[in-house]
C-alpha positions in Angstrom: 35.1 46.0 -9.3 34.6 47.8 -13.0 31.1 49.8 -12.3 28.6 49.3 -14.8 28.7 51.7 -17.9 25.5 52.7 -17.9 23.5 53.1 -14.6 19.6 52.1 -14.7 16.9 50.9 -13.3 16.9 47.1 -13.8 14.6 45.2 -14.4 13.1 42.1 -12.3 14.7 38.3 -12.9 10.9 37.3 -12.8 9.2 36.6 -15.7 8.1 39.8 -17.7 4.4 39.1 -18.1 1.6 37.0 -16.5 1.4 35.1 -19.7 4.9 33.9 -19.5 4.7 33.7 -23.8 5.6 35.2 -26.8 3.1 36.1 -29.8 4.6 33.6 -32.1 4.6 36.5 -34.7 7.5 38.5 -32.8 9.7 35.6 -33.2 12.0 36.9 -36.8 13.8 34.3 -38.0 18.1 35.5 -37.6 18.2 35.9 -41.0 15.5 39.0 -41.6 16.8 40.3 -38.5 19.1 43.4 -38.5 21.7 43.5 -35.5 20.7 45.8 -32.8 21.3 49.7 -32.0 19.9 49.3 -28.1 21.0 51.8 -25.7 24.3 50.9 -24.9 25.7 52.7 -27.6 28.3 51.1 -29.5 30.0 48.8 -27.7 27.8 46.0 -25.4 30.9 44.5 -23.6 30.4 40.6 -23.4 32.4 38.0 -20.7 31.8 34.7 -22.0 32.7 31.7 -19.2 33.5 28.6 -21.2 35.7 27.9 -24.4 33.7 24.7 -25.1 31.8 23.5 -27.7 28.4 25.3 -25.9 29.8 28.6 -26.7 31.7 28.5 -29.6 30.1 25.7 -31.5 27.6 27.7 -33.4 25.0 28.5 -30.8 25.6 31.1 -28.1 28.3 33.0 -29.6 27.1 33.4 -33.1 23.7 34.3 -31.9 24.6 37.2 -30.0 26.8 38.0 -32.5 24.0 38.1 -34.7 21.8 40.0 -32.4 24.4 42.7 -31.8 26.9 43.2 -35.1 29.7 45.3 -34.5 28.5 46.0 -31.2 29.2 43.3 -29.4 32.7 43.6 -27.9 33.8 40.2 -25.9 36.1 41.8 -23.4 37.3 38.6 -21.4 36.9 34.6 -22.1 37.1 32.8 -18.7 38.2 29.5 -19.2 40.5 27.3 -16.9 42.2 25.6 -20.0 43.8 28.4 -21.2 45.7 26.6 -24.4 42.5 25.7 -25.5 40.9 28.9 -25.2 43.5 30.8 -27.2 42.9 27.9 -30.4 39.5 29.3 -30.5 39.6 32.8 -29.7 42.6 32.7 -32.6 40.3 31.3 -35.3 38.1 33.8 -33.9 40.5 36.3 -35.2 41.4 35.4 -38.1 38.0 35.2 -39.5 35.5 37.9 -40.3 34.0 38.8 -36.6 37.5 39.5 -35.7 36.2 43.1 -34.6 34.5 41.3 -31.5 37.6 39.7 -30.1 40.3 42.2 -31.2 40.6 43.2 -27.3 39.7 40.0 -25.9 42.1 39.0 -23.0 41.8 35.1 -21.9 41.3 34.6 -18.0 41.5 31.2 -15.7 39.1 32.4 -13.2 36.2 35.2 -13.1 38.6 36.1 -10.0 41.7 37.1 -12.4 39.1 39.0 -14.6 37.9 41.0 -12.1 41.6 41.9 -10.6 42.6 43.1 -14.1 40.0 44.8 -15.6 39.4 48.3 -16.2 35.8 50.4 -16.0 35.9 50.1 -20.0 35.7 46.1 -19.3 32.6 46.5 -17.4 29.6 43.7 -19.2 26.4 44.2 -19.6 25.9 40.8 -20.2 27.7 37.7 -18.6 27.1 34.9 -20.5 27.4 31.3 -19.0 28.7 28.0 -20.9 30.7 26.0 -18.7 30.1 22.8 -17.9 27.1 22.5 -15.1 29.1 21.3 -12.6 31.1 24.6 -12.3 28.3 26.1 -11.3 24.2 26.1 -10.0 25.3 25.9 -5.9 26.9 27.8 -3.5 29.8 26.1 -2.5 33.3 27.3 -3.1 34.4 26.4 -6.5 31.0 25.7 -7.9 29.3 28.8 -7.0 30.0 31.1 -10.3 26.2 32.6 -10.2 27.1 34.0 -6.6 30.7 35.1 -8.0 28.6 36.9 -10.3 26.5 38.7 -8.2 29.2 39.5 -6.1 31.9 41.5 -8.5 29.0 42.6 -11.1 26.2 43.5 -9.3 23.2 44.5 -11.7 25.0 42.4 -14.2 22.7 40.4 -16.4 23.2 36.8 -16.4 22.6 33.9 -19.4 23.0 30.5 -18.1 23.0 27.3 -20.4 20.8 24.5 -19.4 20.8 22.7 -17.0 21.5 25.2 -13.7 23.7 22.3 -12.3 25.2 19.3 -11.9 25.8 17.3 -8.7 24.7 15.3 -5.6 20.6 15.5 -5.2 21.5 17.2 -2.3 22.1 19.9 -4.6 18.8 20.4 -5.7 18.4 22.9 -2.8 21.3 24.6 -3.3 20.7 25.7 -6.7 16.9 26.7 -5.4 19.2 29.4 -2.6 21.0 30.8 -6.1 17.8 31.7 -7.5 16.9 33.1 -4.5 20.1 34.9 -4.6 19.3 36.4 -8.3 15.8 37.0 -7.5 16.9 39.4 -4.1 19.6 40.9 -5.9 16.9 41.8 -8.7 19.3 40.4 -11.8 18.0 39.7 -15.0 19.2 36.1 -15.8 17.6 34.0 -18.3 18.3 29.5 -18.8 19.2 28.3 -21.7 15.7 25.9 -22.3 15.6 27.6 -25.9 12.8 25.0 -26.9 10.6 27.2 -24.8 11.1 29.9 -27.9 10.1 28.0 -31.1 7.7 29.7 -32.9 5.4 26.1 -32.7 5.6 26.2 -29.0 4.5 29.9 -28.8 1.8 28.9 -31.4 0.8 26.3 -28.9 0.9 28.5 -25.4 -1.4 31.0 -27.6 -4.3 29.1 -28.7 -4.3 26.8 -24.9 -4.3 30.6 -23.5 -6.9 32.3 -26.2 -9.3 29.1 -25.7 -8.5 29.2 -21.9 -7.9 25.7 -21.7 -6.4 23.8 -19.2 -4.1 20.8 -20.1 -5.0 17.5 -19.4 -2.0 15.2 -20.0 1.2 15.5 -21.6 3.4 12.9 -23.3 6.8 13.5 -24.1 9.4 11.1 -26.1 12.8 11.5 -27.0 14.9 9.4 -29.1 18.6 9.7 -29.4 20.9 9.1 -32.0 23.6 7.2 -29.4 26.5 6.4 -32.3 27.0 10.4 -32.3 27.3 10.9 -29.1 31.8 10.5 -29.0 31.9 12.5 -25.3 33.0 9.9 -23.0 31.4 11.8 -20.0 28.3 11.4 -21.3 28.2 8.3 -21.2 29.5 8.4 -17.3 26.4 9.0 -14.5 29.2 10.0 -12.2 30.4 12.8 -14.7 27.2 13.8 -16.9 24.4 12.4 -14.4 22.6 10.6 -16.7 21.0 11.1 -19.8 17.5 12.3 -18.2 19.2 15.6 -16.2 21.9 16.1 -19.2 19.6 16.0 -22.2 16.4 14.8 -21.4 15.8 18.2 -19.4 14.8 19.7 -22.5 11.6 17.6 -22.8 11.1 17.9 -19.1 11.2 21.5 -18.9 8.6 21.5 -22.1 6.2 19.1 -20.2 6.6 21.6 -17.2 6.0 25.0 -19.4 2.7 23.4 -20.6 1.4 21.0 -17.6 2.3 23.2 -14.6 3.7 22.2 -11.8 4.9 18.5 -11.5 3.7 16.8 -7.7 7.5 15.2 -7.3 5.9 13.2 -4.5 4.0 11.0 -7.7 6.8 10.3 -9.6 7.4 7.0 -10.9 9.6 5.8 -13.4 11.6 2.6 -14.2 14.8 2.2 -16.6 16.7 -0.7 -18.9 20.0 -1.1 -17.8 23.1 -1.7 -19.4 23.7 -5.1 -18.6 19.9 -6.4 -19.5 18.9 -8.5 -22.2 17.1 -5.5 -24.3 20.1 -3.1 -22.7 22.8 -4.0 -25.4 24.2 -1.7 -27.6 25.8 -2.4 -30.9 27.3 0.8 -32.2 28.6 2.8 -28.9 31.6 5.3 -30.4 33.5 5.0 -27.2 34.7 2.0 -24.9 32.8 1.9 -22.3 34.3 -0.9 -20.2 36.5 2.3 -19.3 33.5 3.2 -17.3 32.4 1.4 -14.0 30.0 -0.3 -14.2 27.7 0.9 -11.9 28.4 4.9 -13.8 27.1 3.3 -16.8 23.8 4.9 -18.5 20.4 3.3 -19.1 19.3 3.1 -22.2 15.9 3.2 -21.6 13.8 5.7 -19.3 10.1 5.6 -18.7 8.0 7.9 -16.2 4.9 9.3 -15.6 4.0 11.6 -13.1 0.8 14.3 -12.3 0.6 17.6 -11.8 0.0 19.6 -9.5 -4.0 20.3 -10.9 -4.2 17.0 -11.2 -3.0 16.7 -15.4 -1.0 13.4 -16.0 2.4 14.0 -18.0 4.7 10.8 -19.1 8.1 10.9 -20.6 10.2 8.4 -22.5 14.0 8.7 -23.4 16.1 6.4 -25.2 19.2 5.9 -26.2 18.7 3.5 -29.0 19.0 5.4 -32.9 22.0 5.1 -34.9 22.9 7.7 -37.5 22.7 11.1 -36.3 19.0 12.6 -36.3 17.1 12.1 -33.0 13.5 11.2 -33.2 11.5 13.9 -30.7 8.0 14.2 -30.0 5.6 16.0 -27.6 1.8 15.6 -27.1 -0.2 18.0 -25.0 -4.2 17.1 -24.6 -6.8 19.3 -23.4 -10.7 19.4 -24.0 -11.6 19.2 -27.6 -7.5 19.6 -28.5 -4.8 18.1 -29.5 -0.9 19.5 -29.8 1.5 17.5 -31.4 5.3 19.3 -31.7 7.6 17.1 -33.8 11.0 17.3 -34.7 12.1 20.3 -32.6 15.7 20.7 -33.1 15.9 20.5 -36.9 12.4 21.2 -38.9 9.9 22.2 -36.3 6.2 20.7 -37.2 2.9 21.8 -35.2 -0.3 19.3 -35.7 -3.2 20.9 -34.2 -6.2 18.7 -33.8 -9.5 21.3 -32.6 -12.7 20.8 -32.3 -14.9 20.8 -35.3 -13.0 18.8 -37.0 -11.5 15.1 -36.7 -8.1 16.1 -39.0 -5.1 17.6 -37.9 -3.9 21.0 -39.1 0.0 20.5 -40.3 1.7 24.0 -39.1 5.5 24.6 -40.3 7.3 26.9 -39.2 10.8 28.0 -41.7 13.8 28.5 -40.6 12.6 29.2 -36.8 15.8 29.5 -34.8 15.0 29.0 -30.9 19.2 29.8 -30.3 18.8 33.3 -32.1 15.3 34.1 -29.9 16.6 33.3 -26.6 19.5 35.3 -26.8 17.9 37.6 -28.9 15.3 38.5 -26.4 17.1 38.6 -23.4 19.7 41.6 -24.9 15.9 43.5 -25.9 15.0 43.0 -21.9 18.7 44.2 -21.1 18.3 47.0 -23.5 15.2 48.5 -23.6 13.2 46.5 -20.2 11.3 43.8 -20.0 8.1 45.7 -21.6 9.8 44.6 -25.1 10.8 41.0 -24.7 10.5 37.9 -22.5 12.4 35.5 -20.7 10.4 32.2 -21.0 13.3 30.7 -18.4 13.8 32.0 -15.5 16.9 30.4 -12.4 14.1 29.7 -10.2 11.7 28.3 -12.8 15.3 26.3 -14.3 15.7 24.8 -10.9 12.4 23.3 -10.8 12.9 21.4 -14.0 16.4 20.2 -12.6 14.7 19.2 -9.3 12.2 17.1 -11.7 14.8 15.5 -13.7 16.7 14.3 -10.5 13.5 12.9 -9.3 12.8 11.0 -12.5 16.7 9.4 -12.1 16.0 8.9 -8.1 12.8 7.0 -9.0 14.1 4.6 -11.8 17.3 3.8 -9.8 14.8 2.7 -6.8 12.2 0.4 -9.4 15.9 -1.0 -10.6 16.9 -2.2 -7.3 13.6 -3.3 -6.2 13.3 -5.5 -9.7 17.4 -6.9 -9.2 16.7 -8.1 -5.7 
């Protein structure tokens, strides 16, 4: 096992602060940021797990690139198709962040890293894009978080969204890898980088500055199903439906602002395939490849409360054409009103407060949730969680999966009590 390369005293997986937020005005946009000098030195040696179009489609490894600059050396890519992985680490190369993967040596398993490596390959930073089911549990094969902890211990751990994918059963698995992380004291942070728009920090600061406490919170999501060409995604048996594989997002939101979500109160129904108001004119793939009963909904509604007794409710629907979704979340509380629109391309606050019957129209330019996330965690890793915070936690990640399975559990039960 490489040793780390610098010893330290690391910092707690839990989050940093009691109020579990960023001031809004701390969030620099990636373009007025310059790339870090932390206290690694020069080098911050990188393992990314996952040659997919997570990591190397413009999101992970571009941000950290960004964050780091010459610094960042990726010193292993762990990827089981190992053609594939060498097509993108090539273009990689031959373009003008070929310093970062000059040394890079392609790997089938974390396993064949760790036998190979030297203590100059030691990370800091592991950083997680395979596909959920790799990973989130602690059974052979699927247990890459444990893997982890076991060859780098101290290591500190990104993980995209969401922690897993699998049976419910495996719901409580994924809760004994946070516990895991949390004993071993690892710094891991979940990729839920809605948590770090600059209109959801606006929002967490003036519900905390007013002290108020949420009432109800509405989410809806609206996806643009003709751009969606992944045939697993499409597949419950492969993707798990479109509530735990994309709809988590909005879930985890409606947690970050309502609390904790009673599971025992949630209801929810759905509109199947094969119903009336269930077809589907413009679906990119065939889906009579795909059983019928591993087909998607296209329609799912649920409410639930929380644990202080605030309502939440959450629609997703596959239904848009084109390619913009249509996103929304409302979050009530005495004398206020939060509306965050548009989320993944142009970010738009509403505040309605009291004094005033009109809504306040906040934009916020450029904001780049991607470049915060990663952004923040390599400050924690640097310089300790006094500078930064991770809004995401493995344990608080679980939670939101837990939900998400509940909302699917509960709409699969109204569907066969309505068929019967």
């Amino acid at each position: 096992m490489p040793p780390r390369s610098r010893p330290s005293s690391r910092p707690t997986s839990r989050p940093t602060s009691r109020r579990g937020s960023i001031d809004p005005d701390l969030l620099v946009p990636m373009d007025k940021t310059a790339p870090t000098t932390g206290g690694y030195g020069d080098h911050f040696n990188v393992v990314f797990v996952g040659a997919g179009n997570i990591m190397f489609g413009g999101n992970l490894l571009f941000k950290t690139k960004s964050k780091l600059g010459p610094r960042l050396k990726v010193v292993a890519l762990i990827d089981p198709a190992v053609d594939r992985a060498a097509v993108v680490l090539q273009k990689k190369r031959d373009s003008f962040v070929v310093s970062a993967y000059a040394k890079t040596r392609i790997f089938k398993t974390l396993k064949d890293f760790v036998d190979a490596a030297s203590p100059e390959d030691a990370p800091q930073a592991v950083i997680v894009g395979c596909p959920p089911n790799f990973r989130g549990t602690t059974k052979p094969g699927r247990d890459l978080e444990l893997q982890i902890l076991t060859h780098f211990p101290g290591v500190c751990i990104f993980v995209e969204k969401p922690v897993a994918t699998g049976d419910k059963a495996d719901v409580q698995d994924a809760f004994a890898v946070a516990k895991a992380i949390e004993t071993s004291d690892t710094i891991c942070s979940v990729g839920y980088m809605l948590r770090y728009l600059r209109a959801v920090q606006e929002m967490k600061r003036i519900i905390q500055d007013n002290q108020l406490t949420v009432m109800a919170t509405i989410a809806r999501y609206g996806c643009a199903y003709e751009s969606i060409f992944k045939p697993d995604w499409w597949d419950k048996s492969k993707s798990f439906g479109p509530i735990i594989e994309q709809g988590t997002h909005f879930c985890d939101l409606s947690r970050y602002f309502g609390g904790e979500v009673d599971i025992s109160t949630v209801v929810a129904h759905s509109l199947e395939w094969n119903e009336n108001a269930g077809h589907l004119s413009k679906i990119p793939i065939d889906e009579t490849k795909i059983l019928p009963q591993n087909r998607i909904p296209r329609v799912t509604s649920a409410t639930w409360k929380y644990e202080n007794g605030a309502v939440g409710s959450l629609v997703h629907v596959v239904a848009l054409q084109g390619k913009n979704y249509s996103c929304e979340l409302e979050v009530y509380a005495d004398g206020y009103m939060f509306k965050l629109v548009n989320p993944y391309v142009q970010p738009t606050l509403y505040v309605r407060a009291p004094g005033d019957d009109y809504e306040q129209v906040h934009r916020f330019e450029n904001d780049d949730p991607f470049f915060s996330e990663i952004s923040n965690l390599i400050d924690v890793i640097e310089d300790g969680p006094e500078s930064a915070e991770i809004l995401s936690t493995f344990e608080d990640a679980c939670k939101t999966y837990e939900f998400t399975w509940a909302i699917r559990e509960a709409s699969e039960k109204s569907r066969k009590k309505t068929t019967k």
